[in-house]
N, C-alpha and C positions, 0 to 999 in steps of 0.2 A: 602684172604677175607677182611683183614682190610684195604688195598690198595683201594681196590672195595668199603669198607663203605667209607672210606676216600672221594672217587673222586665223590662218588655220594654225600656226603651232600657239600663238593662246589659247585658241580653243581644245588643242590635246594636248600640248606640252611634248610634242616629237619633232625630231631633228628636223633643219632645215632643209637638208637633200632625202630626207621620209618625205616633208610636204609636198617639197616641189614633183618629187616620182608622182604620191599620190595624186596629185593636183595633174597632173599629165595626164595621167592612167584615167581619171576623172572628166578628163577636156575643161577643165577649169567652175567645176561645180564642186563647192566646198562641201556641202553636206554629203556628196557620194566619196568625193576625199575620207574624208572623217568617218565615215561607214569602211573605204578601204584601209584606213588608217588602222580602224581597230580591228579589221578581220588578220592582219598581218601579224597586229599584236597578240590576238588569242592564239595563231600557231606558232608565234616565238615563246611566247609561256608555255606555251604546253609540250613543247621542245624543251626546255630549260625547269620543268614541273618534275623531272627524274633526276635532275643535278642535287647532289649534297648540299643542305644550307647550316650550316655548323656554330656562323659564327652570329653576330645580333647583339640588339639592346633588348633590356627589361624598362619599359617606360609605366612612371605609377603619372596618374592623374588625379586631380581632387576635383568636383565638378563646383562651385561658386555656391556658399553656404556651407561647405565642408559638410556637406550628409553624404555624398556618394563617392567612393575611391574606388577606384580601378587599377589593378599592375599587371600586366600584359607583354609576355614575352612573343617578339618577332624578329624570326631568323633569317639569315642574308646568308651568302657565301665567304664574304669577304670582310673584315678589320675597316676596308677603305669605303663600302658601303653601309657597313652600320655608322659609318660618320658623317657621311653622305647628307647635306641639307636637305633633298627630298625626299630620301628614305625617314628620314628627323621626323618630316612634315606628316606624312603617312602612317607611320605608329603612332604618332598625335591623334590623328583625325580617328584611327581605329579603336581607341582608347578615350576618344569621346564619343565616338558611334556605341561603344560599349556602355557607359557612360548611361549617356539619356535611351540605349534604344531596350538594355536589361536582355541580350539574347543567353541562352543556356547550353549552348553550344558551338563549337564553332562552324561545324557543317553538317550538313545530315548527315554523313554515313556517321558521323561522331553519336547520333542518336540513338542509344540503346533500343532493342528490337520490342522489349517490353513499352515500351514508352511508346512505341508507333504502334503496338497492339492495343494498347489501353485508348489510343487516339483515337483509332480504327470503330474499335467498339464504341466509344460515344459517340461517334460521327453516325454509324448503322442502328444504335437507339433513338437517335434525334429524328431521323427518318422511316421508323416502323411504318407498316403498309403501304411501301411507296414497293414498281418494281424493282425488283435485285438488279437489271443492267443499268436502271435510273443512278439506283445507290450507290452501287460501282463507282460510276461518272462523277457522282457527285462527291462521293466519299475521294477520291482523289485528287478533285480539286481543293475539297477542305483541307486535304493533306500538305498540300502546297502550299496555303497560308498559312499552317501550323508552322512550317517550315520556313516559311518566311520572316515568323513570327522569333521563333525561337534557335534558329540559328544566324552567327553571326553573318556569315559568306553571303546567304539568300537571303538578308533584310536590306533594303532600299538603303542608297546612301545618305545618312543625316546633310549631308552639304550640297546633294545634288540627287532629286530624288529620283531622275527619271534612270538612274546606275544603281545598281547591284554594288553589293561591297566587293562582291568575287570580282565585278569591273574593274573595281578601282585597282583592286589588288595584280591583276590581269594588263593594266595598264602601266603601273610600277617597274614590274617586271622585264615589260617591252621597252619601258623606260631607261631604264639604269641597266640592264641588261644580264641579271644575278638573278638566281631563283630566289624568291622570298616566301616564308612560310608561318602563318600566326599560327603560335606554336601552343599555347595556354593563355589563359587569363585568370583572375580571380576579381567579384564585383561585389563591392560594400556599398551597405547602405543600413545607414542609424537605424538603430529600433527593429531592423528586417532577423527574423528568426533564421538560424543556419538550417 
C-alpha cells in the first residue's frame, strides 16, 4: 500500500492522506485514484474560484535566444503563497506555455463577441453548400479548436499534453489550497508588428 500511496502522489503531487482515501475509495487501482483524485480537485477549485485572489507575483520570462518575452501577472490570495515554491513552479510553466504556445487570450469568455463572429463566418464560408445542421456541427467543433488555439486556459499543456492548462491550473488550487487567478499577460516577439 505505501508503494501505491507513494506512486500516486508523484503522479499528482496530493497529500499523502488525499492518496491513501483515494487509493481506498479505488480498491487499490491507481489510475481510478488519480481520476478520483482530480474530480475532488475540480470541486475544491470551483469552491475556492469565488474566493478574492488579491495578492501574487508579476513573473517576466525570456525564452533562449532572447526574441520572445513574456510578463504575466498571476494572482493567489495570500503573501505566503505567492512565495510558495510551487505556486514559483506554475507561473513559470504558464509563462513558458505563453512563451512557445502565442495564445491571445486567456479564456474564452475573454474573447471579444466580434472576434467569434468573424470566426463563425469564415468557418460557414469554408463550407458553402454543405447542410446548415451539418455546418452547425461542424462549425462548432472549428470553434473549439479556435479556442484551443487562442486561448491560454483551453490550449494543451506544453509539459504534459494529454492536460489542459485550466487542469494544471485546477490542480494548483486543489494543491496549495488558495484560489489562483492568471490575471493578464503581455507577449513579445522581435520583428512581430503590435
Amino acid at each position: 500500500m505505501l508503494d501505491a500511496i507513494k506512486e500516486l502522489r508523484e503522479k499528482t503531487s496530493a497529500g499523502m492522506m488525499d492518496c491513501k482515501r483515494a487509493l481506498k475509495e479505488a480498491n487499490g487501482d491507481i489510475n481510478k485514484a488519480i481520476e478520483i483524485l482530480r474530480k475532488k480537485g475540480i470541486a475544491l477549485a470551483s469552491k475556492k474560484a469565488s474566493r478574492t485572489a488579491k495578492d501574487g507575483v508579476i513573473e517576466s520570462y525570456i525564452h533562449l535566444g532572447s526574441k520572445i518575452g513574456v510578463l504575466l501577472e498571476v494572482n493567489c490570495e495570500s503573501d505566503f503563497v505567492a512565495r510558495n515554491k510551487d505556486f514559483k513552479i506554475f507561473v513559470k510553466d504558464v509563462a513558458m506555455q505563453i512563451a512557445a504556445s502565442h495564445p491571445r487570450y486567456i479564456s474564452k469568455e475573454d474573447v471579444p463577441v466580434d472576434v467569434i463572429e468573424k470566426e463563425k463566418e469564415i468557418i460557414k464560408a469554408q463550407m458553402k453548400g454543405k447542410p446548415e445542421n451539418v455546418i452547425e456541427k461542424i462549425a462548432e467543433g472549428k470553434l473549439e479548436k479556435f479556442y484551443e488555439e487562442a486561448c491560454l486556459l483551453n490550449q494543451p499543456f506544453i509539459k504534459d499534453m494529454n492536460i489542459k492548462v485550466r487542469d494544471y491550473l485546477t490542480s494548483m488550487v486543489a494543491k496549495i489550497g488558495e484560489n489562483i487567478v492568471v490575471r493578464r499577460f503581455t507577449r513579445y516577439q522581435v520583428g512581430e508588428e503590435c
